[in-house]
Backbone as JSON, one array per atom type, in Angstrom:
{
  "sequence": "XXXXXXXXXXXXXXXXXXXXXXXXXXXXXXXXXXXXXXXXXXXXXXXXXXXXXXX",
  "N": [[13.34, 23.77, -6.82], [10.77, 26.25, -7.17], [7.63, 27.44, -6.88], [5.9, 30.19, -8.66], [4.48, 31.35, -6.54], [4.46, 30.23, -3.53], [6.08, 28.05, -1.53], [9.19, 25.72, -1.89], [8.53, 23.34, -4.56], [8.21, 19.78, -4.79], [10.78, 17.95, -6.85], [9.57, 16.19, -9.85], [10.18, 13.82, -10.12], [10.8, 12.89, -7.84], [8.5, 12.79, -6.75], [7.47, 10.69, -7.99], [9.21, 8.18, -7.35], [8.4, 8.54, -4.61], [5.74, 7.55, -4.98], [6.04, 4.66, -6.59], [7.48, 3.79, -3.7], [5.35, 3.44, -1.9], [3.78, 1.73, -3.36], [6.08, -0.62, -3.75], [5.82, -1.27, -0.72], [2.93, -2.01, -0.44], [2.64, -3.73, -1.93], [4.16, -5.66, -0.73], [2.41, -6.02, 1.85], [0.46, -7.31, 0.92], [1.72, -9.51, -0.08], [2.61, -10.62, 1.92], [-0.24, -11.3, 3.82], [-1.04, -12.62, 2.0], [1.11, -15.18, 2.16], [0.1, -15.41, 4.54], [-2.62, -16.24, 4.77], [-2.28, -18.85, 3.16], [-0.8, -20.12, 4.52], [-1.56, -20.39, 7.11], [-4.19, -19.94, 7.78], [-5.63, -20.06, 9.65], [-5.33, -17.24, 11.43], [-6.42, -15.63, 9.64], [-8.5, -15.9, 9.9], [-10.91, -15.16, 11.67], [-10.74, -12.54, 11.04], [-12.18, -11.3, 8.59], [-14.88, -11.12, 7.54], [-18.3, -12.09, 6.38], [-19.63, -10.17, 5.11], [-17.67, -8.89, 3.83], [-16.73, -9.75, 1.73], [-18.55, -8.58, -0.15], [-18.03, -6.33, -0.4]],
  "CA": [[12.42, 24.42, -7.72], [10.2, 27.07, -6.62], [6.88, 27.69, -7.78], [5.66, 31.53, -8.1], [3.46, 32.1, -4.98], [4.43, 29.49, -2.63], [7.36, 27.49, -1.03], [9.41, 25.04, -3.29], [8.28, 21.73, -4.59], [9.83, 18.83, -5.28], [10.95, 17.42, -8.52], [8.77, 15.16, -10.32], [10.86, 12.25, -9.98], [10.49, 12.47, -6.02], [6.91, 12.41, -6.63], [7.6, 9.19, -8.35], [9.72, 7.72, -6.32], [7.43, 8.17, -3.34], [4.52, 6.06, -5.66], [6.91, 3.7, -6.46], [8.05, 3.22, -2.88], [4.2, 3.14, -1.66], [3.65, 0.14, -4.25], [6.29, -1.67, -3.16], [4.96, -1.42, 0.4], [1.53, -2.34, -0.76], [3.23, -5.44, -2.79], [4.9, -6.7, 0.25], [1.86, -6.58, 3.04], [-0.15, -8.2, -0.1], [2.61, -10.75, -0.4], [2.66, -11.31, 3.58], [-1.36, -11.51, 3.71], [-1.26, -14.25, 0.98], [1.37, -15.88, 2.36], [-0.19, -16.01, 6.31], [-3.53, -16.96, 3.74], [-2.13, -20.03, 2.71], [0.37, -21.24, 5.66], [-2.02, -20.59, 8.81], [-5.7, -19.21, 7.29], [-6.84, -19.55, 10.87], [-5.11, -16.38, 12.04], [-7.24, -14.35, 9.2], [-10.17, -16.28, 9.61], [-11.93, -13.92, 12.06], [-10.63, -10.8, 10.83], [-13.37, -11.02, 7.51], [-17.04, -11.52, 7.84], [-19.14, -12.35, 4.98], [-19.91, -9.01, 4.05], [-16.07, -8.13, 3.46], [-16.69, -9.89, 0.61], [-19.56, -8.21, -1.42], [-17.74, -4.91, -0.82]],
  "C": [[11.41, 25.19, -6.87], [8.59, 27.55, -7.66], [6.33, 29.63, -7.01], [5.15, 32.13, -6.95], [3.24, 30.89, -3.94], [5.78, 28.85, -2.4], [8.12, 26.28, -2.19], [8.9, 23.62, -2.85], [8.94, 20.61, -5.23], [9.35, 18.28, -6.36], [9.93, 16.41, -8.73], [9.0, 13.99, -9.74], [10.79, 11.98, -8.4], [9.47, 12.17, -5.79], [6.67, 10.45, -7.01], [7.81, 8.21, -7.79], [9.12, 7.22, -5.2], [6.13, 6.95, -3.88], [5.19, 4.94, -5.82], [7.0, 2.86, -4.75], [6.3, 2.48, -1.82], [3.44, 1.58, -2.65], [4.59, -0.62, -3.72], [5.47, -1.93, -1.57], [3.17, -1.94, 0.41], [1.88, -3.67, -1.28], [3.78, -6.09, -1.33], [4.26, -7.32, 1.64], [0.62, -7.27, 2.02], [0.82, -9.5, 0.13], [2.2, -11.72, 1.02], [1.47, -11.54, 3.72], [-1.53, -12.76, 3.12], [-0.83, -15.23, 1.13], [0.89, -16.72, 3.95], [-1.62, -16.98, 6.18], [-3.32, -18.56, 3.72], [-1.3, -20.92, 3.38], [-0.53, -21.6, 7.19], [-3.34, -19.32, 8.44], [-6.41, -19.14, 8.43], [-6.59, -17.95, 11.5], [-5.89, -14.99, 11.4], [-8.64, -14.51, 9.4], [-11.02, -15.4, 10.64], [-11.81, -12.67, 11.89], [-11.9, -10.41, 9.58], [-14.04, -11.8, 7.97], [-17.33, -11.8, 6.02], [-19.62, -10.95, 3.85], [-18.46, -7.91, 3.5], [-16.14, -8.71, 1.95], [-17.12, -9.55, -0.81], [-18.74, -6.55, -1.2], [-16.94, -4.22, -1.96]]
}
């Protein structure tokens, strides 16, 4: 597809696709976070401070 005064862009559904594929990737270092959370909480424990929390 080609739009009038510039190079072509891609279909909707690629646009989609790419959100889609960016959510899963967001779901899966959520997943891994929660799970390193709750198996071995010391390895996050100095990465947040106290004020990570009011942000």
């Amino acid at each position: 597809m080609r739009t009038p005064h510039g190079p072509p862009t891609r279909p909707t559904c690629w646009r989609r696709r790419g959100l889609t594929r960016l959510e899963l990737v967001t779901e899966a270092v959520r997943a891994a976070l929660e799970e390193t959370a709750c198996t071995a909480d010391h390895l996050l424990a100095n990465l947040v401070d106290e004020e990570w929390g009011r942000r």
